[in-house]
Z-matrix of the N, CA and C atoms (Angstrom, degrees):
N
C 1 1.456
C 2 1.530 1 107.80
N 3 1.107 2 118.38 1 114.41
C 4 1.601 3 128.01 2 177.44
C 5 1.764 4 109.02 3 -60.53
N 6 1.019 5 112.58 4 177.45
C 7 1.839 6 114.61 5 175.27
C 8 1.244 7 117.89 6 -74.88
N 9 1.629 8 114.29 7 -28.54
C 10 1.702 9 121.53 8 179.79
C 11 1.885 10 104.23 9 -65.45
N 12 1.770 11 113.18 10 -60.39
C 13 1.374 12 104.58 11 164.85
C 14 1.045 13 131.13 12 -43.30
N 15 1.406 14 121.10 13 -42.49
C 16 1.561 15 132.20 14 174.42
C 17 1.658 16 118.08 15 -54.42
N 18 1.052 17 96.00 16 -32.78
C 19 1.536 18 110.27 17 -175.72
C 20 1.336 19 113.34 18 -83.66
N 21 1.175 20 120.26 19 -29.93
C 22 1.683 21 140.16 20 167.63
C 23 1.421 22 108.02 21 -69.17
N 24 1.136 23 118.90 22 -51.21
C 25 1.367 24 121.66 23 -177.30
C 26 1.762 25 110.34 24 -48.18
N 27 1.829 26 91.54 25 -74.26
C 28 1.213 27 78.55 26 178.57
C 29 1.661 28 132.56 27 -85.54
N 30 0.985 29 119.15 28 25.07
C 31 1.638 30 120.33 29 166.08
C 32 1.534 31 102.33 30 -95.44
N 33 1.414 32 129.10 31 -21.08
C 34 1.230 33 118.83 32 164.86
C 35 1.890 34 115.97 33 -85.11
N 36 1.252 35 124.48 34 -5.70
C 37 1.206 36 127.55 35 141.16
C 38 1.425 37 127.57 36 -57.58
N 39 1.381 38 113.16 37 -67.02
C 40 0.969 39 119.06 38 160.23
C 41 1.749 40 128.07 39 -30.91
N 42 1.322 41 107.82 40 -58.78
C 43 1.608 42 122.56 41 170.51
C 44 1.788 43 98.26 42 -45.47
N 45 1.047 44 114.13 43 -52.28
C 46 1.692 45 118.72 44 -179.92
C 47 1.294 46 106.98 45 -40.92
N 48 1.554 47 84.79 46 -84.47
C 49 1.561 48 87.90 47 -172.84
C 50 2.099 49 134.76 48 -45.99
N 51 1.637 50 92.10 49 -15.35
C 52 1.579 51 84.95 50 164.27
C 53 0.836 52 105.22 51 -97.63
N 54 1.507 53 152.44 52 -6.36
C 55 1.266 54 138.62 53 156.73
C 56 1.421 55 117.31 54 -49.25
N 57 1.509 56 112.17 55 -53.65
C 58 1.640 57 119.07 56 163.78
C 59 0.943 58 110.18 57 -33.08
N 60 1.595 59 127.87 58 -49.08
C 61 1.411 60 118.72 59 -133.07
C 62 1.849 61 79.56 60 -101.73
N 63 1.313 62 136.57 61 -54.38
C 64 1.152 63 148.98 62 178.20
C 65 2.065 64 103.65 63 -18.89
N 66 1.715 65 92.36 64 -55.89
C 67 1.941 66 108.22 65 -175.66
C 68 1.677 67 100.57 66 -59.60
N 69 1.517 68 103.47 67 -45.00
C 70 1.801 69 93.40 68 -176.62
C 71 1.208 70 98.40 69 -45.70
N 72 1.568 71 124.97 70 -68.07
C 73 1.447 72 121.33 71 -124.62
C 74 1.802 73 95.43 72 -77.61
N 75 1.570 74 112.88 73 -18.42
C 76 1.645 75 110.71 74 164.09
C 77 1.912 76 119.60 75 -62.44
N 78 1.497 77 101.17 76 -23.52
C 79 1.295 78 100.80 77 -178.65
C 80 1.709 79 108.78 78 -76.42
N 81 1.336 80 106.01 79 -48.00
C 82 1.375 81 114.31 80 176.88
C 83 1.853 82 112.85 81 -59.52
N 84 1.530 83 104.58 82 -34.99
C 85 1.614 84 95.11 83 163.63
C 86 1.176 85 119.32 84 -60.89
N 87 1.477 86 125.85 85 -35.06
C 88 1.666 87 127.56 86 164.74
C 89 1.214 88 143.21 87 -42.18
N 90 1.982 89 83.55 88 -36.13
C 91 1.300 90 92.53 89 -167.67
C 92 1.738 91 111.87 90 -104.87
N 93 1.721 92 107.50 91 17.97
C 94 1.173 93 115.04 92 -177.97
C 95 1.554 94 104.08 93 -89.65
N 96 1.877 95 100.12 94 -39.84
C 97 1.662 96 117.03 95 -152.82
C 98 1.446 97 88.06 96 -63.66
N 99 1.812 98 120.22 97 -52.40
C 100 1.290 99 116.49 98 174.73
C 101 1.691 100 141.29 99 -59.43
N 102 1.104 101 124.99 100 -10.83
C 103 1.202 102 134.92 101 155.41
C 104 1.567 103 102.92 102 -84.82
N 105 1.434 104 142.32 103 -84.44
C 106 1.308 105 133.53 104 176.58
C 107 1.435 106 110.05 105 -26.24
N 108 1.338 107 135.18 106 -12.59
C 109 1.442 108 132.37 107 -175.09
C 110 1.535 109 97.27 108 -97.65
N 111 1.334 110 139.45 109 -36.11
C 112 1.255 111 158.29 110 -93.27
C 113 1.858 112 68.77 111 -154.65
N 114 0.925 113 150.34 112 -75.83
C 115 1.493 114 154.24 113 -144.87
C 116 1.639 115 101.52 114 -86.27
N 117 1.464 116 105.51 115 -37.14
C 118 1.840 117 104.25 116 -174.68
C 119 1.157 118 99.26 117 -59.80
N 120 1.689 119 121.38 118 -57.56
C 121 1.323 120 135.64 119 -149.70
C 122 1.555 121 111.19 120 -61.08
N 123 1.863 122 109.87 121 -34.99
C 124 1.033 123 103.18 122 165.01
C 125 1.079 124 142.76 123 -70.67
N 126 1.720 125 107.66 124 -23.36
C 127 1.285 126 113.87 125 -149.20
C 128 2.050 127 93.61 126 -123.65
N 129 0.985 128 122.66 127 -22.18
C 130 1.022 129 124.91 128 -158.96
C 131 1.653 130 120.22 129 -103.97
N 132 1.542 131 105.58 130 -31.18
C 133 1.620 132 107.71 131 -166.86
C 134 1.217 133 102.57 132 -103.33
N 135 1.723 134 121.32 133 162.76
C 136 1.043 135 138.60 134 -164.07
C 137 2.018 136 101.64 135 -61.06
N 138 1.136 137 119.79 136 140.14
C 139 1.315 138 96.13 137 157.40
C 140 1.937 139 110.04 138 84.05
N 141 1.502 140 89.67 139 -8.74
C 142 1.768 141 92.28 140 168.90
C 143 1.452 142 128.54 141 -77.23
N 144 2.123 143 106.74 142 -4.21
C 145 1.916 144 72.60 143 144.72
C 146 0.672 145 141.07 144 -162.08
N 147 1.711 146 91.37 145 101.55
C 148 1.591 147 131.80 146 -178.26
C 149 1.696 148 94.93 147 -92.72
N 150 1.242 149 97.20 148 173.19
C 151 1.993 150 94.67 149 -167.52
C 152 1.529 151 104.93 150 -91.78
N 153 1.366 152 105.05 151 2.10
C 154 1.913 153 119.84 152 -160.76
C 155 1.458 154 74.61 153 -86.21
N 156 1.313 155 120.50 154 -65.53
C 157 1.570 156 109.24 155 -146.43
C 158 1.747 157 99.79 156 -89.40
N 159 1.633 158 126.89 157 22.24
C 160 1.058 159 128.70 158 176.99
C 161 1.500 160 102.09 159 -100.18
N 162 1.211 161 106.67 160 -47.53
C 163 1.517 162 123.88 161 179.79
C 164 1.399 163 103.68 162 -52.08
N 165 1.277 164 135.49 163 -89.85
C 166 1.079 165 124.75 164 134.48
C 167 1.494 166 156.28 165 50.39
N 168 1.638 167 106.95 166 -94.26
C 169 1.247 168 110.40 167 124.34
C 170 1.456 169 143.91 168 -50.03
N 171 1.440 170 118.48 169 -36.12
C 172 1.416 171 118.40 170 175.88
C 173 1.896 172 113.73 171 -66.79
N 174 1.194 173 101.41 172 -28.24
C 175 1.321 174 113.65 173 -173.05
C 176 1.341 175 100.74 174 -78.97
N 177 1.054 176 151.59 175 -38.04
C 178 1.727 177 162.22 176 -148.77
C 179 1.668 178 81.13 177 -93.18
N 180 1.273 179 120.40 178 -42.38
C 181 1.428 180 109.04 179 -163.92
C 182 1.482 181 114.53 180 -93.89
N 183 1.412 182 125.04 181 -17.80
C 184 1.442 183 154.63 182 133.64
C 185 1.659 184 92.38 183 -16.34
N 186 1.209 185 106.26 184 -80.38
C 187 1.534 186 116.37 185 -153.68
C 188 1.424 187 109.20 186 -76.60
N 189 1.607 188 125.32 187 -32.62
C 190 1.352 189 113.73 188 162.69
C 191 1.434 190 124.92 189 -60.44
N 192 1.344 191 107.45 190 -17.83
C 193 1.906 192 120.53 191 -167.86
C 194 1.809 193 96.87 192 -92.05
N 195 1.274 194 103.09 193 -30.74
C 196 1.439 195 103.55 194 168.48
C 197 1.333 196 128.32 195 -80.25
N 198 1.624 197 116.47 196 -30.44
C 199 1.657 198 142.47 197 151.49
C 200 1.707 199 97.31 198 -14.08
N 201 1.465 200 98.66 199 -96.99
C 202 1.470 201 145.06 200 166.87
C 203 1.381 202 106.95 201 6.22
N 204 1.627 203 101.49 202 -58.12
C 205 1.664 204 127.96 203 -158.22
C 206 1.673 205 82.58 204 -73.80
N 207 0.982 206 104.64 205 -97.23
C 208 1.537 207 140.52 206 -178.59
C 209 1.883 208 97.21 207 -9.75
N 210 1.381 209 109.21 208 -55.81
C 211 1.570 210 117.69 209 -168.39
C 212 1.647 211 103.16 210 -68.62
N 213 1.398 212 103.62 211 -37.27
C 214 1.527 213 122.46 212 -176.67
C 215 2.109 214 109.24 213 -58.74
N 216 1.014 215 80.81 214 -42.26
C 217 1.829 216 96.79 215 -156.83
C 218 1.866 217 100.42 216 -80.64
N 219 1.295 218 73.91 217 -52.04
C 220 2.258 219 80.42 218 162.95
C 221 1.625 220 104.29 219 -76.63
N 222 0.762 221 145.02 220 -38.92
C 223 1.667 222 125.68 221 167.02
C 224 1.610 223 107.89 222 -53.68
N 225 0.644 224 117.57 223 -87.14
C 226 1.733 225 114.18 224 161.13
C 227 1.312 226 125.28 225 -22.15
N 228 1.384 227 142.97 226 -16.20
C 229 1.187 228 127.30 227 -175.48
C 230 2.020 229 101.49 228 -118.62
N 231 1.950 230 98.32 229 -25.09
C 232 0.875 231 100.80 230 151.25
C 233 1.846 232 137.96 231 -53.61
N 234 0.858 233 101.85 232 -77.05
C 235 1.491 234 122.07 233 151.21
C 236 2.005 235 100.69 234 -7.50
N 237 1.410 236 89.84 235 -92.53
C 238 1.690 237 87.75 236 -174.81
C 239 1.578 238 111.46 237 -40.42
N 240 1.282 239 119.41 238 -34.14
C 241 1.339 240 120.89 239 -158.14
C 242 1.928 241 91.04 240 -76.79
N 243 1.122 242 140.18 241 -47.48
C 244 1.382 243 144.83 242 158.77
C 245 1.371 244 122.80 243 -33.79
N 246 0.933 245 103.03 244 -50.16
C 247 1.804 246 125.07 245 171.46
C 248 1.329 247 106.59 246 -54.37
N 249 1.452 248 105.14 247 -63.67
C 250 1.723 249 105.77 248 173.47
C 251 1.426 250 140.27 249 -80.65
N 252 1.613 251 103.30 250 20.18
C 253 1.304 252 125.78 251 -172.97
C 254 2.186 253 103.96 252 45.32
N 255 1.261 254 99.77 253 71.44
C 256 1.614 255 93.98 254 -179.77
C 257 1.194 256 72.74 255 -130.54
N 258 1.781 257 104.85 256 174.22
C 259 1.181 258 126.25 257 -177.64
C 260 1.909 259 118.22 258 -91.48
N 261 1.230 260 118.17 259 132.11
C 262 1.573 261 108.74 260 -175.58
C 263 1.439 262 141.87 261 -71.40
N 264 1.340 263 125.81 262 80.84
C 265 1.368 264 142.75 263 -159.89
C 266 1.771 265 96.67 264 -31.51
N 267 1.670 266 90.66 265 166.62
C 268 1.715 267 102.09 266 -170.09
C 269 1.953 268 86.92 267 -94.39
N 270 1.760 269 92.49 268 122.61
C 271 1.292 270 84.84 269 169.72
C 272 1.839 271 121.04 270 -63.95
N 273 1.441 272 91.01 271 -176.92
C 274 1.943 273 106.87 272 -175.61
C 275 1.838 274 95.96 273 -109.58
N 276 1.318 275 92.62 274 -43.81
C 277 1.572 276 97.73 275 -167.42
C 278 1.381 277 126.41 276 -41.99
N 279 1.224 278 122.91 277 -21.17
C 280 1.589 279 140.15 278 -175.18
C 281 1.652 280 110.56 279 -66.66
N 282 1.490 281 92.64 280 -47.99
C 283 1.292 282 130.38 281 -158.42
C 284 1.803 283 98.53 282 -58.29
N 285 1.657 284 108.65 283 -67.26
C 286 1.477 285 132.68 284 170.40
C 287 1.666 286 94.52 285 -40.75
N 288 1.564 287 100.82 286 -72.93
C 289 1.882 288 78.52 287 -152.73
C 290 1.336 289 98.07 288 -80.84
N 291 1.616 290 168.19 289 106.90
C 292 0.981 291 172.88 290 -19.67
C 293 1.660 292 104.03 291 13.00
N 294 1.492 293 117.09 292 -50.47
C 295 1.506 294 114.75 293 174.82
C 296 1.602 295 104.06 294 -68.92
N 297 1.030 296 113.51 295 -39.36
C 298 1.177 297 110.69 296 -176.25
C 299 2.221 298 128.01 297 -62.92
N 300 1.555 299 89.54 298 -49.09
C 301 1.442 300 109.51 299 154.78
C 302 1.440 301 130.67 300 -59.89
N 303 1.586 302 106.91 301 -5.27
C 304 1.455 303 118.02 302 -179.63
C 305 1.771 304 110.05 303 -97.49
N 306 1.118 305 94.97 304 -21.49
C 307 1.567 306 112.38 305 -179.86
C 308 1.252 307 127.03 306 -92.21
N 309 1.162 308 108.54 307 -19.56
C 310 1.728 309 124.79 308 179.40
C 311 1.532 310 87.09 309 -102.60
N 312 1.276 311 141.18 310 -39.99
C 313 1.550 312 120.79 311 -177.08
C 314 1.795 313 94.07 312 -65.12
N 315 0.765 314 129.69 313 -43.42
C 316 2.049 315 139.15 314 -152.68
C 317 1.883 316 63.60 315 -58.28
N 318 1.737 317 118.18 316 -89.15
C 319 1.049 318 138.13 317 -164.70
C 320 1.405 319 119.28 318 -38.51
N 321 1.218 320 124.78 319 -21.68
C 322 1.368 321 119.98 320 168.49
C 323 1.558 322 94.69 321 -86.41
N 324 1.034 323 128.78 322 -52.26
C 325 1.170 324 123.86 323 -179.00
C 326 1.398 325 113.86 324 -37.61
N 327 1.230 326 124.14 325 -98.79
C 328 1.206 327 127.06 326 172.47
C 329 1.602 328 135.48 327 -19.49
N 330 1.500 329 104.74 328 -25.63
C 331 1.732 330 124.91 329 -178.24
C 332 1.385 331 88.84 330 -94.23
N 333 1.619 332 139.20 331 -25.43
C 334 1.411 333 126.14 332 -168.80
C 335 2.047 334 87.81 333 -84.15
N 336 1.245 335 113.14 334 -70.94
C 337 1.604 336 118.47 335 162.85
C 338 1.500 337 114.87 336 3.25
N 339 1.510 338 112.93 337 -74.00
C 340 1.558 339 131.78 338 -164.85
C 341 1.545 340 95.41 339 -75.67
N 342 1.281 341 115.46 340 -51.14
C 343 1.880 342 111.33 341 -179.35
C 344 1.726 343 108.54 342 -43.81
N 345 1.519 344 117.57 343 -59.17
C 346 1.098 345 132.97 344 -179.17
C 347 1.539 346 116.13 345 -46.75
N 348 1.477 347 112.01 346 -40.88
C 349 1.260 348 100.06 347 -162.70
C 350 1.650 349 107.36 348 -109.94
N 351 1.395 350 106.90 349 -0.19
C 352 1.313 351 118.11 350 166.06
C 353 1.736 352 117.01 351 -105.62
């Protein structure tokens, strides 16, 4: 491998790895919007404190602290996997908080439902 390939190689590593690093700092934006969402609800809206919109809130902040983890642990395994020229597995993490965001909408739902009719 001459110095021009060499040099290609690793600037297209390099290019990787800020891409990696680029996805964390989107996970960590996620996992801010979801705790700050998770903190308004408690602290901010009419009627926050009722245990619906405590519950609620605690859970929004559950899932950003779990965000965090999750975004953290795949940057890192990503990362090594770049380093060692392997190929980058299909994350899981997407998967969780989308399931997770599907359940707190059901749950807001239903806690907006029960507020209303109680």
């Amino acid at each position: 491998m001459n110095k021009k390939e060499d040099d290609g190689v690793r600037f297209q590593i390099a290019r990787t790895s800020l891409a990696n690093e680029r996805t964390f700092l989107s996970w960590i934006r996620t996992s801010l919007a979801l705790m700050g969402a998770g903190v308004a609800i408690v602290k901010l809206l009419p009627h926050s404190d009722s245990l619906q919109a405590r519950f609620l809130g605690v859970i929004l902040v559950l899932l950003g602290a779990g965000t965090v983890v999750i975004g953290y642990l795949r940057w890192v395994k990503n990362e090594q996997r770049i380093m060692e020229d392997l190929p980058l597995r299909t994350p899981k993490g997407p998967r969780y908080l989308a399931a997770g965001m599907g359940l707190i909408a059901m749950l807001a739902l239903l806690l907006t439902l029960i507020d209303r009719s109680g």
